[in-house]
PyMOL commands that place a pseudoatom at each C-alpha (Angstrom):
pseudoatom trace, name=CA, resn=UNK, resi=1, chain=A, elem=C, hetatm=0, pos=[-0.575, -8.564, -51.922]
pseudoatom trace, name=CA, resn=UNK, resi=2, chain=A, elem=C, hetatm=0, pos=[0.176, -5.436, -49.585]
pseudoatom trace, name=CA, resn=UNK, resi=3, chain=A, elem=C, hetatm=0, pos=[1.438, -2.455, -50.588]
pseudoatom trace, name=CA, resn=UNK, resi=4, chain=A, elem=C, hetatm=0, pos=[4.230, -0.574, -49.022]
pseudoatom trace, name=CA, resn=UNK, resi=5, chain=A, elem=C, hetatm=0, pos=[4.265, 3.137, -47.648]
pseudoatom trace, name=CA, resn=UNK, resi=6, chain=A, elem=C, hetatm=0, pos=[6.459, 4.141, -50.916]
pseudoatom trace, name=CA, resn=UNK, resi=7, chain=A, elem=C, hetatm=0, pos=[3.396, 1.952, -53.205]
pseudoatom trace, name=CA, resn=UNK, resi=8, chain=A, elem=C, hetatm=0, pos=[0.697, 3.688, -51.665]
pseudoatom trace, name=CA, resn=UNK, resi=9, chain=A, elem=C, hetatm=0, pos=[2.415, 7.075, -52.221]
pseudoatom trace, name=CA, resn=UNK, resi=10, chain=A, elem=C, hetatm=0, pos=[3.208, 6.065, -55.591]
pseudoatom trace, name=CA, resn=UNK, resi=11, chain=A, elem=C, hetatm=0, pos=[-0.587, 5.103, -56.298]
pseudoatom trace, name=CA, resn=UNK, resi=12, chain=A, elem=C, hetatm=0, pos=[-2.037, 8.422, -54.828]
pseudoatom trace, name=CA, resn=UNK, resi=13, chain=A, elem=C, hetatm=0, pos=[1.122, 10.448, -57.201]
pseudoatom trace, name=CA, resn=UNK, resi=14, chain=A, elem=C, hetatm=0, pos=[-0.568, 8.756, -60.208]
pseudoatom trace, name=CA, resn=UNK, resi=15, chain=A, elem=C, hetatm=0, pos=[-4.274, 9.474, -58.801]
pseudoatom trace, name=CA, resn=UNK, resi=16, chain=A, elem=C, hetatm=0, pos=[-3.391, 12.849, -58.714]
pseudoatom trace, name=CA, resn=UNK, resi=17, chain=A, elem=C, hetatm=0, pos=[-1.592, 13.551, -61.876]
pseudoatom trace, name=CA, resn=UNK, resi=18, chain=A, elem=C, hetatm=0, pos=[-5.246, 12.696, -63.400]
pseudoatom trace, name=CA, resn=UNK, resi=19, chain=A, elem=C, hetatm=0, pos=[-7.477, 15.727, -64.380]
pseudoatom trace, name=CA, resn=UNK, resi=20, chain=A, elem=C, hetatm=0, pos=[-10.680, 14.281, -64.256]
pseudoatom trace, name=CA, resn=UNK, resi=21, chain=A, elem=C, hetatm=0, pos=[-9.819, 13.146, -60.738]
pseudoatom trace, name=CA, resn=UNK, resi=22, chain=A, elem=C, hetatm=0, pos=[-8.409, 16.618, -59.302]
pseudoatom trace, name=CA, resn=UNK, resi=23, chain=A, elem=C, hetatm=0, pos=[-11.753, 18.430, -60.971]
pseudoatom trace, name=CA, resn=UNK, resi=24, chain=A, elem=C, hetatm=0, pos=[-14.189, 16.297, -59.299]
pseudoatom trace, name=CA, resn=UNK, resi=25, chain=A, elem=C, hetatm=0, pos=[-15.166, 16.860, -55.824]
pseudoatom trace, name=CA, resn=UNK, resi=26, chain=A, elem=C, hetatm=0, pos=[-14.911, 13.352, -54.900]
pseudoatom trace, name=CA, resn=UNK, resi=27, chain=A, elem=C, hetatm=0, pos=[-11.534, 12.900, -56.419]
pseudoatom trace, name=CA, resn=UNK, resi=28, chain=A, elem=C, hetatm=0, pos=[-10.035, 15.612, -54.149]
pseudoatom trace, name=CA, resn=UNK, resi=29, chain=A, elem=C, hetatm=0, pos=[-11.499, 14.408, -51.371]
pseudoatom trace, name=CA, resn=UNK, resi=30, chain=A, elem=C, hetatm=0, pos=[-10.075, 10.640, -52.081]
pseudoatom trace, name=CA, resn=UNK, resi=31, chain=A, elem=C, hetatm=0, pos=[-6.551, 12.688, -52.922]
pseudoatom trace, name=CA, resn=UNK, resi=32, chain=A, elem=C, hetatm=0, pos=[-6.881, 14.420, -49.973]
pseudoatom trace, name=CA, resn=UNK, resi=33, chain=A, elem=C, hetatm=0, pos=[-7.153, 11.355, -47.791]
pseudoatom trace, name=CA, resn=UNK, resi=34, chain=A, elem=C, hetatm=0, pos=[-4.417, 9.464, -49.940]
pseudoatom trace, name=CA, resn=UNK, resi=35, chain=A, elem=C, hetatm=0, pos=[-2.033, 11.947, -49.303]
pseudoatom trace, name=CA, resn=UNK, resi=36, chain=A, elem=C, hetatm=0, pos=[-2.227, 11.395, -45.442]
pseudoatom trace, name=CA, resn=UNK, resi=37, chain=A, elem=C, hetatm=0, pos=[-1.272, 7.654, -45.500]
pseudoatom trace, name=CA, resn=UNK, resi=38, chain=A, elem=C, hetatm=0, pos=[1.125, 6.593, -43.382]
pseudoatom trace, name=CA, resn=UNK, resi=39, chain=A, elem=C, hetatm=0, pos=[2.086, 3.079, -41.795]
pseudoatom trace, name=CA, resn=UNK, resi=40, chain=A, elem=C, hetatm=0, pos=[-0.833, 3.152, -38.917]
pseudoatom trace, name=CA, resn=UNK, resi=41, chain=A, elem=C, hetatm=0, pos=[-3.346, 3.191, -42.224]
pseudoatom trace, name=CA, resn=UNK, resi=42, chain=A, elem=C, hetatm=0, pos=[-1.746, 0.562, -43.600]
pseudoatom trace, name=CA, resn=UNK, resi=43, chain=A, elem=C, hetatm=0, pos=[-1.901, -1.660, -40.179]
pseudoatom trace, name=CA, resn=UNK, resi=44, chain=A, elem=C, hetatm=0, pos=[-5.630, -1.252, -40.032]
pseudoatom trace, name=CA, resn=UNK, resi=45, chain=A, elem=C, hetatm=0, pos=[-6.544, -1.657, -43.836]
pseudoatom trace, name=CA, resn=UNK, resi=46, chain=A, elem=C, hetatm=0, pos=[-6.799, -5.131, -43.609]
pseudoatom trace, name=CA, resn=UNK, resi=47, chain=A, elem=C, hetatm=0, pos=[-9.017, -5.293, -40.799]
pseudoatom trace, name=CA, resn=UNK, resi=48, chain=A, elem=C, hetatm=0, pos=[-11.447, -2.620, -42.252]
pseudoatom trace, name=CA, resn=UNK, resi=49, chain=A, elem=C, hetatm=0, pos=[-11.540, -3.961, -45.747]
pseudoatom trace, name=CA, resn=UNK, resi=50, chain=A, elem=C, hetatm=0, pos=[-12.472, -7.720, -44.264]
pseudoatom trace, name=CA, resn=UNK, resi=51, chain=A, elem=C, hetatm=0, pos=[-15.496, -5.675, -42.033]
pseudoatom trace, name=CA, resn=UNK, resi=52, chain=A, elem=C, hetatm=0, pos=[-16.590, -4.255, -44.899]
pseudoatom trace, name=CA, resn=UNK, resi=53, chain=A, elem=C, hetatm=0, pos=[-16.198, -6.423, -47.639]
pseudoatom trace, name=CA, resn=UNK, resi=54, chain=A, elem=C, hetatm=0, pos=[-15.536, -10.068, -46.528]
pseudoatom trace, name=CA, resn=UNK, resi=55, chain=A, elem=C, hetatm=0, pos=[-16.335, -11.158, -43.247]
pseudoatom trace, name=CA, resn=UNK, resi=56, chain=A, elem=C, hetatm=0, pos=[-17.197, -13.338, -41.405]
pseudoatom trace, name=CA, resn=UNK, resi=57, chain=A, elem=C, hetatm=0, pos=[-19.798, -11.101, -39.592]
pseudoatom trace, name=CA, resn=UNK, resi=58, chain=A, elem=C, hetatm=0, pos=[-22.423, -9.100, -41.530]
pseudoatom trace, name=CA, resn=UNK, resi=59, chain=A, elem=C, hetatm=0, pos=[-20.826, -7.354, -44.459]
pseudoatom trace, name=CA, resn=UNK, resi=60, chain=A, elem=C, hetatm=0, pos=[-21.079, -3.986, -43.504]
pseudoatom trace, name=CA, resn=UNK, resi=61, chain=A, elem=C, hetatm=0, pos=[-20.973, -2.386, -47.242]
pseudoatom trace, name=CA, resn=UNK, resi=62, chain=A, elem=C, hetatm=0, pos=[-21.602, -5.707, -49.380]
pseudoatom trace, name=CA, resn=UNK, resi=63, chain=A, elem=C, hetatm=0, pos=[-19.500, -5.453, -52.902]
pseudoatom trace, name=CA, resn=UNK, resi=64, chain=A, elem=C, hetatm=0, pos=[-23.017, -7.171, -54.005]
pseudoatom trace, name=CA, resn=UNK, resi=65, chain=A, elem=C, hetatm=0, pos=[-25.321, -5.604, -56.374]
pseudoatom trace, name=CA, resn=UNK, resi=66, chain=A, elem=C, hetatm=0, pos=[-28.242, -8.079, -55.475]
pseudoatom trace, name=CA, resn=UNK, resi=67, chain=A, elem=C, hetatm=0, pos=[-27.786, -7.554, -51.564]
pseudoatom trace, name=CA, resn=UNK, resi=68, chain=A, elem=C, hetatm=0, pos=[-28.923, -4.431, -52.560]
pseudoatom trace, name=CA, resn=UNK, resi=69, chain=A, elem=C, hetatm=0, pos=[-31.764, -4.605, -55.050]
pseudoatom trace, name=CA, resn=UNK, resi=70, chain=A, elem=C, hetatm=0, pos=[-33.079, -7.516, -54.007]
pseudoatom trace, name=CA, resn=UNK, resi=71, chain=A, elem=C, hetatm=0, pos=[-36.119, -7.771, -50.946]
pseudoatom trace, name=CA, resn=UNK, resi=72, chain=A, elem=C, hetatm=0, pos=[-34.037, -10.484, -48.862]
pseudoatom trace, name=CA, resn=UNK, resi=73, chain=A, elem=C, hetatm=0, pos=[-30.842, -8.665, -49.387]
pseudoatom trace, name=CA, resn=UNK, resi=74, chain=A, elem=C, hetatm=0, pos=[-29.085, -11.746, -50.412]
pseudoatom trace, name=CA, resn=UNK, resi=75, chain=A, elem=C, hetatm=0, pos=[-26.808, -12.866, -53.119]
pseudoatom trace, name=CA, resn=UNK, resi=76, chain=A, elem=C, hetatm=0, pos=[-26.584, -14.997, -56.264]
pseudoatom trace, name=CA, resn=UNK, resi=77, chain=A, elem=C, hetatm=0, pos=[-30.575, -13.848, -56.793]
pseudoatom trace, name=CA, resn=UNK, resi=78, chain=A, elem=C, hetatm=0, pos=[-31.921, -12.534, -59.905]
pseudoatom trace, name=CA, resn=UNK, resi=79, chain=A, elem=C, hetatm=0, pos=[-29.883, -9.643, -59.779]
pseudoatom trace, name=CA, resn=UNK, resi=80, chain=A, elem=C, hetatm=0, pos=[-27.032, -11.262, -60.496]
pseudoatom trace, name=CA, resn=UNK, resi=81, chain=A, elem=C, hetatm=0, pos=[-28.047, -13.754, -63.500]
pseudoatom trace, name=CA, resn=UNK, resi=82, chain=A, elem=C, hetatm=0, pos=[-29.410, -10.207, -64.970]
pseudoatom trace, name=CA, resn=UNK, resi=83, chain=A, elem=C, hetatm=0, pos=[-25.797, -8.814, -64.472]
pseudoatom trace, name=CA, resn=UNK, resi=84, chain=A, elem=C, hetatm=0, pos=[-24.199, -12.395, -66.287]
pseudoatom trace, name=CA, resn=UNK, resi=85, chain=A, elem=C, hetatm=0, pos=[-26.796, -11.761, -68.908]
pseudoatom trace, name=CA, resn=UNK, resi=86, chain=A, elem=C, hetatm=0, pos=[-25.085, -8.403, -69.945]
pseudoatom trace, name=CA, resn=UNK, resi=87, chain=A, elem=C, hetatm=0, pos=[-21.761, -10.168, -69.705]
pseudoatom trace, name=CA, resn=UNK, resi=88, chain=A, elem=C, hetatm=0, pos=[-22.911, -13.015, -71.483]
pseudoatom trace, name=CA, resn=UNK, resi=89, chain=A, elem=C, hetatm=0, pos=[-24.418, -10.417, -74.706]
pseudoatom trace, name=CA, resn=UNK, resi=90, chain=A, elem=C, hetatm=0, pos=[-21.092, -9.122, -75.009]
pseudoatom trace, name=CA, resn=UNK, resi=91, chain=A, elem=C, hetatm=0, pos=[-19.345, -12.618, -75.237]
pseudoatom trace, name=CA, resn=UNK, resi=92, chain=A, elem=C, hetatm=0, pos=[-17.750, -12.126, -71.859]
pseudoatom trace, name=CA, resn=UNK, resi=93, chain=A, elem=C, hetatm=0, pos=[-18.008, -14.169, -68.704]
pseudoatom trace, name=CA, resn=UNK, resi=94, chain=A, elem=C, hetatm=0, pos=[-16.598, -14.062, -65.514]
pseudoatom trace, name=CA, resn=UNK, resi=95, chain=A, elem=C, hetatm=0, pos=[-13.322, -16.372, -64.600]
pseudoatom trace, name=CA, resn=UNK, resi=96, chain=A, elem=C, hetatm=0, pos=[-14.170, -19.320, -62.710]
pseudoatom trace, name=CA, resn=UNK, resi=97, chain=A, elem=C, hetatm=0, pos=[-18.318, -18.542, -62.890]
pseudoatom trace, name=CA, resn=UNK, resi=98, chain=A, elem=C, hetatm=0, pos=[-20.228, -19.485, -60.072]
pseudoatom trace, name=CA, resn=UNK, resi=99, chain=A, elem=C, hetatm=0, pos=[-17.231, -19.114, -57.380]
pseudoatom trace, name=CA, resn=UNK, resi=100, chain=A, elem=C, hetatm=0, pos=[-17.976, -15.450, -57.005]
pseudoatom trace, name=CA, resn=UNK, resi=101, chain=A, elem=C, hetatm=0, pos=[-21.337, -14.448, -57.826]
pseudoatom trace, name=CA, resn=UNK, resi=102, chain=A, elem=C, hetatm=0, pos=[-21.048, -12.174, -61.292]
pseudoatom trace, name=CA, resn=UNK, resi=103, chain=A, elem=C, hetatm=0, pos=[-22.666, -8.548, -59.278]
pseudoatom trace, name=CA, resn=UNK, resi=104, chain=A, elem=C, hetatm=0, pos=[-19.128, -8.199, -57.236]
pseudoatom trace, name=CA, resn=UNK, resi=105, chain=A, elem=C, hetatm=0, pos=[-18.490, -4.609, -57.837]
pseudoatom trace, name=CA, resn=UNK, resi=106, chain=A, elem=C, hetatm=0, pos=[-14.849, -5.859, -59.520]
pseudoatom trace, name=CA, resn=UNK, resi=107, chain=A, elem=C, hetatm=0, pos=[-16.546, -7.358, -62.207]
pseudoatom trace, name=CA, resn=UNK, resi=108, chain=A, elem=C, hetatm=0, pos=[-19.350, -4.661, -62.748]
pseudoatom trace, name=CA, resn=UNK, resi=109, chain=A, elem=C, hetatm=0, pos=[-16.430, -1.970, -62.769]
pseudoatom trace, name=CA, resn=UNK, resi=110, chain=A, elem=C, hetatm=0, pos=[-14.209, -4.616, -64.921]
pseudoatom trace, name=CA, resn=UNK, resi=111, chain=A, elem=C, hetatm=0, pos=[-17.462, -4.526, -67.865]
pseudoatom trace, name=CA, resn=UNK, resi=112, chain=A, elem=C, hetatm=0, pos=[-17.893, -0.829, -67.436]
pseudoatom trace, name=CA, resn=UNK, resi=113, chain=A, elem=C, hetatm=0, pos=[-14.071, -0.797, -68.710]
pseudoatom trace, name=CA, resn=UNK, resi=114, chain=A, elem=C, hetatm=0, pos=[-14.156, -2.870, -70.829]
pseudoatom trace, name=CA, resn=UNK, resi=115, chain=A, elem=C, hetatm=0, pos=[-17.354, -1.131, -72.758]
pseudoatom trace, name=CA, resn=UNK, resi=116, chain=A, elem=C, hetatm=0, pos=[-15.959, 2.378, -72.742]
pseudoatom trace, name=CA, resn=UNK, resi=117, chain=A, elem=C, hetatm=0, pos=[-13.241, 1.299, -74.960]
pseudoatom trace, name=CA, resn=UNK, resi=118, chain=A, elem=C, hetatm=0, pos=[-15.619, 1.177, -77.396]
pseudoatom trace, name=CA, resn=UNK, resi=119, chain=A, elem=C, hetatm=0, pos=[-17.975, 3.723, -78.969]
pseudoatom trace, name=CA, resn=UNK, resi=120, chain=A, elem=C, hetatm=0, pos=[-20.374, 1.514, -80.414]
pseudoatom trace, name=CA, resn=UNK, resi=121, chain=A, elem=C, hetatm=0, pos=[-21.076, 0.034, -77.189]
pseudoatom trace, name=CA, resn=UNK, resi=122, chain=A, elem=C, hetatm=0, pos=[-21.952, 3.071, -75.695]
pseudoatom trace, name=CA, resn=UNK, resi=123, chain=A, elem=C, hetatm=0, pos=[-25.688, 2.313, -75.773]
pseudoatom trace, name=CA, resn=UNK, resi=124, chain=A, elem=C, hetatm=0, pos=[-24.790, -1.214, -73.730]
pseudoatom trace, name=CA, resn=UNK, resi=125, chain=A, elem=C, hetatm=0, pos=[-22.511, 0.638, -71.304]
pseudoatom trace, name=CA, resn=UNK, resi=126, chain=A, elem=C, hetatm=0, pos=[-25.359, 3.440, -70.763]
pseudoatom trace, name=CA, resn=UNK, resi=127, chain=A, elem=C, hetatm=0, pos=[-27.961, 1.040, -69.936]
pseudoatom trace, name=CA, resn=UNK, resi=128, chain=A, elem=C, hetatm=0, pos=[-26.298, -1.576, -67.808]
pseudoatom trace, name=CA, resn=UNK, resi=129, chain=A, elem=C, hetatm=0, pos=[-25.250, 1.912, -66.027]
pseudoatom trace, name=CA, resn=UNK, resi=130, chain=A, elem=C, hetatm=0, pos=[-29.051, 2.655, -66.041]
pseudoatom trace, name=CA, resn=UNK, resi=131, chain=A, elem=C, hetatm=0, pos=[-29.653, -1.153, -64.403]
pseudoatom trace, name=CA, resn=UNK, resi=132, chain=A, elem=C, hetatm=0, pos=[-27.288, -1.771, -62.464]
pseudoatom trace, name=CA, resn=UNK, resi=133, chain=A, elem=C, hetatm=0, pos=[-23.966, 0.245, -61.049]
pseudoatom trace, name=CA, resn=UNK, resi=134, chain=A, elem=C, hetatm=0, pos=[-26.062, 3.565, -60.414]
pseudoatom trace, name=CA, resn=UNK, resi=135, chain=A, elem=C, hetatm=0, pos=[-28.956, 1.625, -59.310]
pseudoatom trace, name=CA, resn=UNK, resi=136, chain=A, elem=C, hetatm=0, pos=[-26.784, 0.576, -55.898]
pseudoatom trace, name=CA, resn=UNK, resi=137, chain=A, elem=C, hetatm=0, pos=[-23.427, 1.767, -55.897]
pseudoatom trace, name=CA, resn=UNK, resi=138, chain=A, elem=C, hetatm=0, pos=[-24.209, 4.996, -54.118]
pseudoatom trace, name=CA, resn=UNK, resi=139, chain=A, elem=C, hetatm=0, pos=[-25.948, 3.298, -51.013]
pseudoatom trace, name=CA, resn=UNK, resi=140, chain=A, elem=C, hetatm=0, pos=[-22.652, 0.531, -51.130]
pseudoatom trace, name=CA, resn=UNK, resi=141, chain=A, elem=C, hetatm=0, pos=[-20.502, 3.997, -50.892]
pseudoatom trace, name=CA, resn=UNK, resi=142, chain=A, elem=C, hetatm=0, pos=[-22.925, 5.360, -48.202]
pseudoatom trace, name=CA, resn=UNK, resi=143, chain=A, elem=C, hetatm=0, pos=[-22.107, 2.103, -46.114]
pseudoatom trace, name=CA, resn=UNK, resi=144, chain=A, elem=C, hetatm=0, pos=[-18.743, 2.934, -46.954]
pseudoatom trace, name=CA, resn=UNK, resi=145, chain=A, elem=C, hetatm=0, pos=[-18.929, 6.487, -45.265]
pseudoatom trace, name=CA, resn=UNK, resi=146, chain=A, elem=C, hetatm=0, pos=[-20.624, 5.719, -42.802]
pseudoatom trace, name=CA, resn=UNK, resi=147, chain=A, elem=C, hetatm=0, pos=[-18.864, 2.042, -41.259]
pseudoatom trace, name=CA, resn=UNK, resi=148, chain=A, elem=C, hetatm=0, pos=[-15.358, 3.083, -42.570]
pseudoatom trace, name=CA, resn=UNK, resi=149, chain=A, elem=C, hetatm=0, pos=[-12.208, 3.586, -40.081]
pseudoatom trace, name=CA, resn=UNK, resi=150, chain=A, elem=C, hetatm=0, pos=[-9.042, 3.310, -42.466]
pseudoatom trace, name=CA, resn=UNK, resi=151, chain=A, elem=C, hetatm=0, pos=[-8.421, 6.431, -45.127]
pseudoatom trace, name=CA, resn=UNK, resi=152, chain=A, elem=C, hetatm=0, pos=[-7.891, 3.806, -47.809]
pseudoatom trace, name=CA, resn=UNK, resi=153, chain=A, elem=C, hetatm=0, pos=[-11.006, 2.294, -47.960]
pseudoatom trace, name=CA, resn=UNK, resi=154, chain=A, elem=C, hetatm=0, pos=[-12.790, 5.730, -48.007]
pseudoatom trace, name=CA, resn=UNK, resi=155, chain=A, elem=C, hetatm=0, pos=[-10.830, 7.432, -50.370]
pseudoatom trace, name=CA, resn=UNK, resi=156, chain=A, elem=C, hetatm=0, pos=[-11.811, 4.507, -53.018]
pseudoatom trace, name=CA, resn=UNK, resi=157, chain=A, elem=C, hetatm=0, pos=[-15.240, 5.242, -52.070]
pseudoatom trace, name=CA, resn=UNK, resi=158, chain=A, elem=C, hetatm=0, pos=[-14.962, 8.595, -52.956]
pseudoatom trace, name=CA, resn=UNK, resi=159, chain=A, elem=C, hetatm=0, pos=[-12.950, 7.501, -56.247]
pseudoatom trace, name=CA, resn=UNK, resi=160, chain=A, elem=C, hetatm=0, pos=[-16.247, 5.378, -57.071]
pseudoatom trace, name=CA, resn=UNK, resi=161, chain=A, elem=C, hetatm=0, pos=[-18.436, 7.731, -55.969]
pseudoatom trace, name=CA, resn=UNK, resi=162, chain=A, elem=C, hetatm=0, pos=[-16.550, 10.702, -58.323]
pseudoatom trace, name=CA, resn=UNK, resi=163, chain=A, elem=C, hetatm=0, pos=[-16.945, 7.752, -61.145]
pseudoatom trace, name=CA, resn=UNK, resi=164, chain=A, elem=C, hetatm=0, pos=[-20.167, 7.328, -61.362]
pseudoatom trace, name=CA, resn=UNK, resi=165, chain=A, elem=C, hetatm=0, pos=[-20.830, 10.502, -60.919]
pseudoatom trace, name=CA, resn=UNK, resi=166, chain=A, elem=C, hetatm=0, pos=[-18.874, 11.679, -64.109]
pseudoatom trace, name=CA, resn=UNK, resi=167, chain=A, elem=C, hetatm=0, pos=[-20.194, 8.918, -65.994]
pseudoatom trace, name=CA, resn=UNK, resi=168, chain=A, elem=C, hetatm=0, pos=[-23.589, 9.895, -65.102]
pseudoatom trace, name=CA, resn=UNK, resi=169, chain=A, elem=C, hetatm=0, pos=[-23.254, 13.653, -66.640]
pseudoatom trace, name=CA, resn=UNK, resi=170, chain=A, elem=C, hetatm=0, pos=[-21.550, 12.167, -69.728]
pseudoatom trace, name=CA, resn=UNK, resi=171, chain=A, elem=C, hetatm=0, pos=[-25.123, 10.226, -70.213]
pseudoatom trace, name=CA, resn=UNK, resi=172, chain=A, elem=C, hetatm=0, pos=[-26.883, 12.787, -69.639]
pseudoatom trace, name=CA, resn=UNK, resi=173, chain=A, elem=C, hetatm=0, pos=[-24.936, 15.335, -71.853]
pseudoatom trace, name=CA, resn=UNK, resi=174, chain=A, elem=C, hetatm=0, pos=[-25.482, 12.614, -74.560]
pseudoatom trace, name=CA, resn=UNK, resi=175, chain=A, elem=C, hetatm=0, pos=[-29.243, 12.425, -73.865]
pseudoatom trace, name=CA, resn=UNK, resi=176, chain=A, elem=C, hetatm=0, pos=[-29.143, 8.951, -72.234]
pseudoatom trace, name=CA, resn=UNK, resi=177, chain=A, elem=C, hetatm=0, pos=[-32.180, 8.225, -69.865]
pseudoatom trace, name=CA, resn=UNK, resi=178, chain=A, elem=C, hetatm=0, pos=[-31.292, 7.971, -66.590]
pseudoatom trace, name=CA, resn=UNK, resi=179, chain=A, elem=C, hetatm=0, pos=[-34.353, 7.347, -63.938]
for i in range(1, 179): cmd.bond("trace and resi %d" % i, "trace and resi %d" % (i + 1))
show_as sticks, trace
zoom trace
């Protein structure tokens, strides 16, 4: 589904009416680009997203967790059966298993959710931070940076970037270990 002009607009208004987003210095750089939208951007989103996310060439910022960790930089390794393993503790799984392999970045940032609505998992959601979002998802919004050409896609790499970034000083204010 494509969002208009008036959508996007609408989606940056409600991005910026967030504190936490305005205060971080990723967040106003992700406003700042969201602001600037206009109907070229939305003409070449479709084309950048695919380049860096789909296909069919090399993905140039894989949404894979184990084309990161892993030596062969491939998917639907290790990596990702230790990812469904953290699903599978908490009683989740993903729809349709074994379509998409379970390290997308959708359903890492899906579980992340879905553990901060709860404070007694806060010991799960620290440590699947610990070994597995923070362990990649800054290189993935490197590649970002650096192959990007439509404001969209970086401003949501800036979004993630200002995520993880927050949720990474709220473990360490609690005294979570991080390295």
């Amino acid at each position: 589904m494509k969002l208009t002009l008036g959508e996007w607009q609408t989606v940056a208004a409600c991005l910026s009416s967030k504190p936490a987003i305005r205060k971080n210095e990723w967040g106003t750089k992700a406003l700042n680009l969201l602001a600037d939208i206009n109907e070229q951007t939305l003409e070449t989103l479709e084309y950048d997203y695919n380049r860096l996310f789909v296909g069919p060439n090399k993905l140039l910022a894989s949404p894979y967790e184990s084309s990161y960790l892993n030596i062969e930089g491939t998917v639907m390794q290790a990596e990702t059966l230790k990812v469904r393993n953290f699903y599978y503790h908490e009683g989740l799984q993903v729809d349709m298993e074994g379509q998409m392999p379970d390290d997308h970045l959708q359903f890492e940032l899906e579980f992340i959710l879905y553990l901060i609505r709860f404070e007694e998992k806060k010991e799960v959601l620290h440590l699947f931070l610990k070994n597995h979002l923070l362990k990649w998802c800054e290189i993935h919004c490197c590649k970002i940076e650096e192959h990007s050409r439509n404001p969209i896609t970086l401003a949501f790499a800036y979004l993630l970037k200002g995520f993880l970034q927050q949720e990474k000083l709220l473990m360490e204010e609690e005294g979570a270990v991080i390295c």
